[in-house]
KEVEXMAR-315070 format. One record per residue: residue in one letter; x, y, z of N, C-alpha, C in turn. Coordinates in steps of 0.05 Angstrom, whole numbers, plus 5000, padded with zeros to 4 digits. Layout:
residues N
AXYZXYZXYZ
...
END
This chain:
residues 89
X243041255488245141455492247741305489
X249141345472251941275461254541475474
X255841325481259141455493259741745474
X259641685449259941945442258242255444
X255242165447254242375463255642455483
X254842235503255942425531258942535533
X260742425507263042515507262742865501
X260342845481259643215467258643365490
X256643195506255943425530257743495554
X259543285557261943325571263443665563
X264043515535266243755513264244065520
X261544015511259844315516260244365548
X259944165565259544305587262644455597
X264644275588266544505599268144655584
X266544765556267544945542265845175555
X262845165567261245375573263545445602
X263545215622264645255648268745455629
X268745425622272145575626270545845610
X269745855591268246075576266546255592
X265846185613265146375637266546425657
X268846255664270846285681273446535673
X273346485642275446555638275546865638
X273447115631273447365648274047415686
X272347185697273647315724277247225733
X277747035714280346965713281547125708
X281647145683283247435674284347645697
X281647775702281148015719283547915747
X282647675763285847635778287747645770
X288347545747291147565731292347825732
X290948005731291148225715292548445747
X289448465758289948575789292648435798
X293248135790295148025816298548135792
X298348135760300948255765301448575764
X299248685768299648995779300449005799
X299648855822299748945846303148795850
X304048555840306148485830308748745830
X307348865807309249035800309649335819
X307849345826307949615852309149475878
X309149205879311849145899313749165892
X314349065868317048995852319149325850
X317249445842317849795851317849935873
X316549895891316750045918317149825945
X318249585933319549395946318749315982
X315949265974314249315992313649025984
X313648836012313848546004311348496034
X309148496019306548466042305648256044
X305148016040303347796024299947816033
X299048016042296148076043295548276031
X297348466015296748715991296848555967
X297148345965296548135934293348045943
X293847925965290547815962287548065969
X288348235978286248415987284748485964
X287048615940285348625910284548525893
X286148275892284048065881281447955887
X281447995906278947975926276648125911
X277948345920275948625909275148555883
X277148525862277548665840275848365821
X275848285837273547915826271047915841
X270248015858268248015873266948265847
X268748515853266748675840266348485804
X268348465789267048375761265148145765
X265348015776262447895785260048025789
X259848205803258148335805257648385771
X259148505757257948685738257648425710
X259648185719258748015696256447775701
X256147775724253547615731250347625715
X250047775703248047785681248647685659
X250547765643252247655623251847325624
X253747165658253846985660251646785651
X249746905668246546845682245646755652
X244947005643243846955614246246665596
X248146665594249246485579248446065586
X248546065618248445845628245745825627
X243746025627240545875611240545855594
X242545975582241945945549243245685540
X245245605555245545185552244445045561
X242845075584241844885599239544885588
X238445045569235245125549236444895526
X238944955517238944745500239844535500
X239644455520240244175537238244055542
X235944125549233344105551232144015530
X232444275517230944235484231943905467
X233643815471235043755457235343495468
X235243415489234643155508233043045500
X230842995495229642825478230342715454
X231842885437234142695418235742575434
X236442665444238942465453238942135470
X236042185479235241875496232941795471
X234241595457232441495440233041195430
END
């Protein structure tokens, strides 16, 4: 096993890790500058009406992307597997 391998499984492993991160990311982004902006407008300055929906609003897309996820992270770690035996030789 040569430095540049593990430099590639490094590179794959955290292109998969942000590539699954990056939908429930979003989704806070998104919730946190709406809720942003309905202060900014009704000048309602709470600091627990920012976190309550992000909460929610990531808990639930989890919920609904957790299959998605599921299926993707076997589907590297299958070829990680597969593929490990090239790589120790």
């Amino acid at each position: 096993m040569n430095p540049d391998l593990v430099g590639q499984i490094a590179k794959d492993a955290i292109e998969i890790t942000l590539f699954l991160a990056l939908p429930i990311l979003g989704t806070g982004l998104l919730v946190g500058l709406i809720v942003s902006l309905f202060q900014a407008v009704t000048q309602i300055q709470e600091a627990t009406l920012v976190f309550v929906p992000k909460i929610i609003a990531v808990l639930v897309s989890l919920l609904f992307l957790a299959p998605w996820m599921m299926q993707k992270m076997i589907f590297y770690t299958e070829q990680l597997f597969i593929n490990l035996p090239h790589y120790v030789k």
